[in-house]
Steps between C-alpha positions, in 0.01 A plus 500: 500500500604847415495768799173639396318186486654425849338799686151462321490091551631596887202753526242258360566235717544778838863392540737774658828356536599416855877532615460247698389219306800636214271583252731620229345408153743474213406697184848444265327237302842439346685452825198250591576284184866516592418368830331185394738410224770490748338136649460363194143417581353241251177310521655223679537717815278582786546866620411631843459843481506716816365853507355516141288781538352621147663236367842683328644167474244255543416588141826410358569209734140381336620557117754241589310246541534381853241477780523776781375524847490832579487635879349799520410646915270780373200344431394770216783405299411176505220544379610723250715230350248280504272684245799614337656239419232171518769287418479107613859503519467766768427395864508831756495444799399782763715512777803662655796295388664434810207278599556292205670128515721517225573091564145463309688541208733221478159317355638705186838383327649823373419788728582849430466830708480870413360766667577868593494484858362742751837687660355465891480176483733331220755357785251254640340456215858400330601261758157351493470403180901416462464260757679189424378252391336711224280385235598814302758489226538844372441840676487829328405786743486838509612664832599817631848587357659497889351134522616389187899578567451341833403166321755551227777618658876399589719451769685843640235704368282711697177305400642142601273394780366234720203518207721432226667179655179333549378558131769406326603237753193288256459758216720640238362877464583740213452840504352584185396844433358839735173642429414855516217590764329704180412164360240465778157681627517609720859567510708368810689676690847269361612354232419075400722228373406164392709208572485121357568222775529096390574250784824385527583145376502273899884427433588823395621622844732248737264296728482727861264573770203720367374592882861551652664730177160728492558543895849602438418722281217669640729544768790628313327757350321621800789757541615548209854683615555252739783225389372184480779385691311648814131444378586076478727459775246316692523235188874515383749517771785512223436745263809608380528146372163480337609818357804355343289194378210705304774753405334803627633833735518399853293807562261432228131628530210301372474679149839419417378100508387358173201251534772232412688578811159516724497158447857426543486682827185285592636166389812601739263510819283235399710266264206339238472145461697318217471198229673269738368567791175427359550225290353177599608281237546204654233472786320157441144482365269172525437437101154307510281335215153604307328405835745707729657191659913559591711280210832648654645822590733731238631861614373785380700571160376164375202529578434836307718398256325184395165624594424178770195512677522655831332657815405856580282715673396862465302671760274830456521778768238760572483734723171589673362743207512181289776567291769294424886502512695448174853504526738583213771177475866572542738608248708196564210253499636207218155502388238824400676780672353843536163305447213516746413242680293385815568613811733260547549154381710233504672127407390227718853376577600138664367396770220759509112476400332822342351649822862465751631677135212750505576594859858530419545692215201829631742462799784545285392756220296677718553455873124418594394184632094509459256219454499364160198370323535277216273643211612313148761269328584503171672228331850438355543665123696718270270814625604443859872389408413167625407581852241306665338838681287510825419848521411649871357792637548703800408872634734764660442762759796623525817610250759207324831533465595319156834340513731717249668178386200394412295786373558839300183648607149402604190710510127441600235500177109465522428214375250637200885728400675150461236357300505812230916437550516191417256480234675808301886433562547144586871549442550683808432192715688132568289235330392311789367811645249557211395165509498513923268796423230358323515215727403750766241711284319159450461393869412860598231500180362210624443556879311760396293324310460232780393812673207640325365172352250473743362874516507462096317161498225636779454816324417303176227328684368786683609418812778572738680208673681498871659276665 
């Protein structure tokens, strides 16, 4: 929309732009093209737009082909779009973005998100929706120009922050062009910038301690002139050493550190685990027949490597909302790292059965010890990588503590998010766990139905039953 058309469409509709929900509404129509071209949007995608307001970009985002869900707080812009656009590919939604789960969208396999985002609140907002793990594969935001250098910028420059480090710590960010306040009506009191973030590839960065190096550096930069030397003394007792090791000043400050030597410094306090300290190779498995009886025993490597019929169990962990704990496997795990899995799971190895192994391995992933229920088994095949699997279930109250040998990272998901997860990118799980999935789905499907049969069947006859 041109300027003109702006003011008359905001005063038919009775919108007066309110500071405080950033309502800046973009008139360079060319700038707005510009914008979208820089995802490379194509009808494949599915774009979540936040903030669309008249729709600036929403029309462009459209041309492409792609679906959009739109997020739009002021509820006469929504429905402005709405009649605007009446587009099935559109789905607005009318509600102030930080309210929104952004996991719901890992039922989508290519995710996308642009949005010009309010200046009061784009710092939550940013961490909210850059949350890892993220469903999102391509940002392209516009921000106000201050923000943007934060995200963008480099060590020993005045913009380096705390805010910086924990982007780019999962998110390669590029700086790609300012924007003039005169672009937008009405015109803000500073200038814009919009920046392009992609996740980082999981290996990218050495393996380290997510919670301990974002605690270091929160508290590195929380005087900024201070040496780190004196800031982390409670964690390094030899610093002039450590110093020497990561090759930095003595009296360095914490925007002279490059993320790379964050992590360094981290993996110094809190040394991550390695290949061989994980490695299992030759712990003995029983290797059983078609009807899960023990033949013999083989270690591990052979087993995997010939694909012999084995023992394992996998046990789901919820918490008392209902939602369940999915961990992300190990790096070093010989098979499907970086996948998700259950929330933990497990070889039956010799001279266990499945429940002692059940009880053993929450115990040792996750440092619970909670009655288990056993809810399914699944039998021995390729899609379960020859596992016999009894699957178990068991609620929380408290936190876990997964086992860093064992796990990367583990999150709780509702279970309706896994199903949409699963469904759309398969390839971010471990086999067994797919099929350990619909295992559960089915048993939870049908005590429900074993539930309401009896209402349903009374209600067809016109009477209610009891019992």
């Amino acid at each position: 929309m041109k300027l003109s058309e702006i003011r008359a469409t905001l005063k038919e509709i009775g919108v007066s732009p309110a500071k405080a929900l950033g309502q800046n509404f973009l008139h360079d129509q060319n700038l707005a093209r510009w914008i979208v071209d820089q995802t490379q949007i194509t009808s494949e995608d599915y774009v979540l737009e936040i903030g669309p307001g008249l729709g600036a970009l929403t029309e462009f985002i459209l041309e492409k082909g792609a679906h959009v869900l739109a997020i739009e707080r002021d509820a006469r812009l929504a429905e402005f779009l709405h009649s605007r656009f009446g587009e099935e590919r559109l789905e607005i939604v009318n509600t102030d973005a930080l309210k929104f789960d952004p996991r719901v969208l890992f039922a989508h396999r290519r995710v996308k998100l642009v949005g010009n985002l309010p200046y009061n609140i784009s710092s939550p907002l940013l961490l909210k929706f850059l949350q890892h793990p993220s469903p999102i594969s391509l940002y392209l935001l516009t921000l106000q120009k201050e923000m943007a250098m934060r995200l963008s910028a480099s060590p020993c420059t005045h913009d380096y922050g705390a805010l910086t480090l924990r982007v780019q710590l999962h998110h390669r960010v590029k700086y790609l062009r300012s924007v003039a306040a005169t672009v937008f009506f009405p015109r803000p009191d500073v200038d814009s910038a919009v920046v392009r973030l992609v996740p980082r590839d999981p290996i990218e960065l050495p393996e380290h301690d997510d919670e301990l190096l974002l605690k270091l550096i929160r508290i590195g930069f929380s005087q900024r002139r201070k040496q780190l030397r004196k800031l982390l003394r409670e964690y390094i007792s030899d610093w002039n050493r450590l110093a020497s090791c990561l090759e930095i000043d003595p009296n360095a400050r914490a925007e002279e550190l490059s993320l790379l030597q964050w992590i360094a410094l981290t993996n110094c306090i809190a040394p991550p685990p390695c290949q061989e300290m994980c490695s299992t190779a030759n712990e003995q498995f029983p290797v059983v027949d078609k009807n899960d009886r023990i033949r013999n025993y083989a270690s591990r490597s052979e087993v995997h490597g010939n694909n012999l019929r084995h023992r394992a169990v996998h046990i789901l962990i919820f918490n008392q909302a209902g939602d369940v704990y999915l961990q992300q496997r190990s790096r070093w795990k010989d098979r499907h790292p970086l996948k998700w899995d259950s929330s933990a799971a497990g070889h039956v190895t010799a001279g266990e059965n499945y429940d002692e192994t059940a009880r053993r391995e929450l115990k040792e992933e996750l440092d619970v010890d909670v009655p288990l229920e056993r809810i399914f088994r699944l039998t021995a095949s390729s899609s379960t990588d020859y596992e016999f699997i009894w699957g178990y279930r068991g609620v929380v109250s408290g936190g876990l503590a997964p086992n860093k040998y064992e796990i990367e990272r583990g999150v709780f998901f509702a279970p309706t998010v896994i199903d949409g997860w699963t469904s759309a990118r398969p390839d971010d799980f471990a086999p067994g766990f797919l099929e350990c999935w619909k295992a559960y789905r089915r048993k939870t499907h049908s005590e429900r139905e074993q539930t309401i049969r009896p209402e349903t069947f009374s209600a067809a006859n016109g009477a209610a039953s009891s019992s």
